[in-house]
N, C-alpha and C positions, 0 to 999 in steps of 0.2 A: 699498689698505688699509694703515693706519698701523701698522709693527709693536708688539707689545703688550711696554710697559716692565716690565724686569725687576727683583724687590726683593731686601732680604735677609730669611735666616731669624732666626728669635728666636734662633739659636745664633749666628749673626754679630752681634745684638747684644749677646747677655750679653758676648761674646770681649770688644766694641769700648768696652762699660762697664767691666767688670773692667779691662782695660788699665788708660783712664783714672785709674779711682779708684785704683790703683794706684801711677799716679804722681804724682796730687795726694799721696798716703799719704806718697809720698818725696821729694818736690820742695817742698811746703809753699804751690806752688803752684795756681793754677785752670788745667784744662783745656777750652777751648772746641767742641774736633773734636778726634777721635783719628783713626788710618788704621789698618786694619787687612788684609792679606791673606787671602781666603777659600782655605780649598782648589780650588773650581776659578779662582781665577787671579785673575779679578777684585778691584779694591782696594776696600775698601768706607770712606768716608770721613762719619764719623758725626758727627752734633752731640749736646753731651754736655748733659744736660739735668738740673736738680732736685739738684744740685749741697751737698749737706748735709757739714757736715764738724764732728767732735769729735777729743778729744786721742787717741782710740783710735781710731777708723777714719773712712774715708772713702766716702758712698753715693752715687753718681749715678747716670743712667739714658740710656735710648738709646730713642727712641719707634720701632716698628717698622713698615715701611714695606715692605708686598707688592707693590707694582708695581701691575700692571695685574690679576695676580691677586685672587681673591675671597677672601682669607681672613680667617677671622675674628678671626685675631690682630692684622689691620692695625691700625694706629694705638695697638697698650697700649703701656704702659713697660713695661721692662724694664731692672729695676734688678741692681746688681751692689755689695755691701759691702766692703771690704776691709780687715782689720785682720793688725796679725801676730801669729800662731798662739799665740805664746807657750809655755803647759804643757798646750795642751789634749794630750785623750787620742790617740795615738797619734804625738806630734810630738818626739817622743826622739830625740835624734840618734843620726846614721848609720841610722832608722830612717822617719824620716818623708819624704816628697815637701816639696819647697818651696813647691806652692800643693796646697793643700787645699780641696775644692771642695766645695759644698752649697746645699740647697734651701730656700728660706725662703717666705714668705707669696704664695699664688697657682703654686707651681708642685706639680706633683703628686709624689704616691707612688707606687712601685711594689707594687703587690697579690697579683699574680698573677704566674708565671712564664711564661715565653717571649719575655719582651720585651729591649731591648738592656741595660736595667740590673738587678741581682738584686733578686729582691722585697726591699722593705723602704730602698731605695735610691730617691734623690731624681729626678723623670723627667728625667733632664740626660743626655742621649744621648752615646755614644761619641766620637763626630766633634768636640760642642760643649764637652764634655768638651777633649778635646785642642786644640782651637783656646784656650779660657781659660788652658789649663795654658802654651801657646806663646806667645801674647800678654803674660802678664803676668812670664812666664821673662824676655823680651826686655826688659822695665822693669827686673827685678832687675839683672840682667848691667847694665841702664846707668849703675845707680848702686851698681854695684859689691855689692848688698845679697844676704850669704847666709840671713837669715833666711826661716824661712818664713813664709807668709802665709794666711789664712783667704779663701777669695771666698765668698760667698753670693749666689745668685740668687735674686730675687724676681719677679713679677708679680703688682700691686695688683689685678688686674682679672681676675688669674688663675682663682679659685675661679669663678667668673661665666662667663666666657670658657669654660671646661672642658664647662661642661654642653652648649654646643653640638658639641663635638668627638668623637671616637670615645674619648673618653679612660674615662666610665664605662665603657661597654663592652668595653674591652679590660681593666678593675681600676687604673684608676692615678685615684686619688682625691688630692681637693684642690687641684685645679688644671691647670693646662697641663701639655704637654711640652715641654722645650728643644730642638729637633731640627736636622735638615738635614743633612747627608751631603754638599753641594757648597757650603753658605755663601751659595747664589744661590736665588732663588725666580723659578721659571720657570712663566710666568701659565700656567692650565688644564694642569698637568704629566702628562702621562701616568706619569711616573715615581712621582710622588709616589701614585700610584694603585694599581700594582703594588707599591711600598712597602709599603704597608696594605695588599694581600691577602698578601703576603710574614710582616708581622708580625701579623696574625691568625693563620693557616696556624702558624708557629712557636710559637704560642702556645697553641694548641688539639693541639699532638704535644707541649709541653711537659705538658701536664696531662693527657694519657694517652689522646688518642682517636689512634684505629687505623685509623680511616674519616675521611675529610674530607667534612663534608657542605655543600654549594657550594650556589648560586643567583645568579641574573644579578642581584635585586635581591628588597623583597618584596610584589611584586605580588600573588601567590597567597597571602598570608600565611593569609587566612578560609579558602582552598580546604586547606592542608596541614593547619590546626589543626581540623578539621571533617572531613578525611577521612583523617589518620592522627595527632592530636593530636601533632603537630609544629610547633615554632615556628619559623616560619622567620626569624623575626629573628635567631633566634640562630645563622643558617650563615654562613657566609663569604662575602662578596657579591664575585662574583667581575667584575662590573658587561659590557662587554663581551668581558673576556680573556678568554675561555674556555681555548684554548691555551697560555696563557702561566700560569692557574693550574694547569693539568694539568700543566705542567713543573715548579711549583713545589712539589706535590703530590709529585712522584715523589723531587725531589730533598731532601724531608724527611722520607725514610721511611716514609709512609703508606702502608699494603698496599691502601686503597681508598678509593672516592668516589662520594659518592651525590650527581647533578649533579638539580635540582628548577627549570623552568624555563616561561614562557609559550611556546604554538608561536610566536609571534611571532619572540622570539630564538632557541628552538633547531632551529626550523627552518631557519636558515642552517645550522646542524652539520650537517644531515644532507646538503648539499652541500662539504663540508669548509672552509667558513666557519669560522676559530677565532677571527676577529677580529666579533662583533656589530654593531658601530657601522654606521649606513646609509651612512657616508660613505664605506666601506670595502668594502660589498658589500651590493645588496639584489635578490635572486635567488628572495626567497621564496614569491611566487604561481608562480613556473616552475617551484620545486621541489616544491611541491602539485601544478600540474597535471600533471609529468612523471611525482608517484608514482601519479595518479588516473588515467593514460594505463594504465600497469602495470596498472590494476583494471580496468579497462575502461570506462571512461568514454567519453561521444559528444563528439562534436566539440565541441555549441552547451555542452555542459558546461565543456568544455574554456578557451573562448569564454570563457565567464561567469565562470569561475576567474582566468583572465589579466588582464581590466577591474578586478578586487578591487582597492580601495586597504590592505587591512586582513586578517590572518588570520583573523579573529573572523568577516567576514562572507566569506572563502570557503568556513569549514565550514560556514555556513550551508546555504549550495549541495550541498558533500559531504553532509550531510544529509538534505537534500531529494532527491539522487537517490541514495542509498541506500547509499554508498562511503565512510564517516567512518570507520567502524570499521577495513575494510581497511586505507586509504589511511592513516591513523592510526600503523597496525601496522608498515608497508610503511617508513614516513620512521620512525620508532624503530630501523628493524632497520637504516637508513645512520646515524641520531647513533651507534650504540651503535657501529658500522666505524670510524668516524671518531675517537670517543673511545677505541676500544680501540687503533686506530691512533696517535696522539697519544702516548698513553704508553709505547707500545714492549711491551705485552704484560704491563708492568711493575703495576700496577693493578687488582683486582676492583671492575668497576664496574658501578653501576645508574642509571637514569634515568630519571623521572617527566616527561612533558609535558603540561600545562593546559591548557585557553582560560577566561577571566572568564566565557562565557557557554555553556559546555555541561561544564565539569566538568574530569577526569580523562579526555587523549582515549588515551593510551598508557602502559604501563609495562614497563619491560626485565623479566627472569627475576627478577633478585637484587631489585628495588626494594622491596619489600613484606619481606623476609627483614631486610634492611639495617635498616630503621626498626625494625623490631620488635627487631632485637639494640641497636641504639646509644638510643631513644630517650631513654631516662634522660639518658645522656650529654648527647645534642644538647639537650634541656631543660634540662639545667642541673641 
């Protein structure tokens, strides 16, 4: 199998336009490719594109390019302005930065707190932030220029682009985010994954919940809002990391978490499975029939459990010989071992497990207590 081609982020290309237009600003000349250094290492060597120039700034672009990943920013522009600063507001010397950085048409706003930039501020993330401020520093120094300079980032396609991204969702309106953190875009990232439960998680302790309410994804959405009007779009989709949100849980000060999930996936927890994915572990008909041995279950039961391709049709079985409820209760009381484990004791936690076709089959002590304190909250 062909390894799968790596791209850059939309912050390696604002860095790699800004440069440019930069030095067209100061050289008076056209730039056709800039180079530019990511933070993790790799040189990223861009074609500078749409090239517009007036007696006060200079706009070009850099088309983005995700590899082999699926993302949705692949292929927009992403443009970058550059004029000098002049008398704008806060550019008083000995007082102002030499490049000045901001959001212009298609890239979002910050709304809400917890995210990398303070509400009210342009989404141009920390990392891409400093890679523009480095880049275009290195034009100044070559031609010797102490003024400062205005950059503006734009994305035409922005506003568009946005709706399919978690960006309503988390409050950052009007457009994309500038992002990335290593400059590379690494196809199917698991990081980029944990990222997003990282920056929801901080987002939802910035604005004052005290409980983290989690879910692998939202399957059960009709099952929560019908049987404890709870939306469950609005928790934190913690997709297969379970363990690895529970650390992040802990380490953001959260006193608790109410984890809402199909037996499908949490029933690997209750064999201390913190990782979901099948490719990683699928253990789950053995861990029904081990807890349904526990109840007492006959062999051809046992049998019949083990052949399942599906959880949905082994509680059918459970069912039919009369051990769902038990058996139900019995793999609850190991998630709850294993989640309490995980967190080091550090967390008051509850758990709800579903199936699409028999309901609500278990629920920890607190689960029912939890919703009715946060609901307001978790709704929004």
């Amino acid at each position: 199998m062909a390894e799968l081609r790596k791209g850059f982020t939309t912050g390696s290309c604002a860095a790699a336009a800004a440069k440019a237009a930069c030095r067209m600003l100061l050289s008076g000349s056209d730039v056709d490719r800039i180079s530019i250094i990511t933070p993790k290492g790799p040189a990223f060597d861009a074609e500078i594109l749409n090239t517009e120039r007036t007696a006060e700034y200079v706009k070009c672009a850099v088309r983005k390019d995700g590899g082999d990943d699926p993302d949705i920013t692949t292929g927009a522009l992403i443009e970058a302005e550059v004029r000098f600063a002049g008398t704008e507001e806060g550019t008083e010397e000995g007082d102002a930065p030499r490049v000045i950085i901001k959001g212009g048409k298609g890239v979002g706003r910050v709304t809400r707190p917890g995210l990398d930039q303070p509400v009210g501020e342009a989404a141009i993330n920390s990392v891409p932030r400093e890679m523009i401020t480095r880049e275009v520093t290195e034009v100044l120094d070559m031609f010797d220029c102490s003024d400062a300079v205005m950059v503006t980032i734009s994305v035409p396609e922005g506003e568009e682009l946005a709706l399919h991204t978690f960006n309503p969702r988390l409050g950052i309106e009007g457009g994309i985010s500038i992002i990335g953190t290593s400059g590379v875009v690494e196809p199917m990232s698991r990081q980029a994954i944990l990222d997003t439960i990282r920056v929801e998680l901080r987002q939802k302790r910035a604005e004052g919940h005290d409980i983290a309410f989690i879910s692998p994804g939202n399957y059960g959405l009709d099952f929560m809002k019908e049987t404890y009007d709870v939306d469950l779009d609005r928790s934190v989709k913690c997709s297969n990391f379970v363990g690895e949100t529970i650390d992040m849980i802990c380490e953001l000060g959260f006193s608790g978490m109410l984890l809402t999930g199909h037996i499908g996936k949490l029933v690997k927890v209750a064999g201390g499975i913190m990782n979901t994915h099948s490719r990683e572990a699928d253990c789950r008909m053995e861990i029904i029939a081990a807890a349904a041995v526990r109840e007492g279950a006959d062999t051809e039961t046992l049998g019949r459990i083990l052949d399942c391709l599906t959880t949905e049709e082994a509680y059918g079985i459970l069912y039919e010989a009369g051990l769902a409820e038990k058996v139900s209760q019995r793999i609850m009381d190991r998630i709850m071992y294993n989640l309490d484990r995980r967190a080091g004791g550090k967390l008051d936690i509850g758990c709800i497990v579903y199936s699409k076709e028999y309901g609500q089959l278990a629920a920890s002590d607190r689960a029912a207590g939890m919703i009715e304190e946060n609901r307001t909250k978790w709704n929004g």
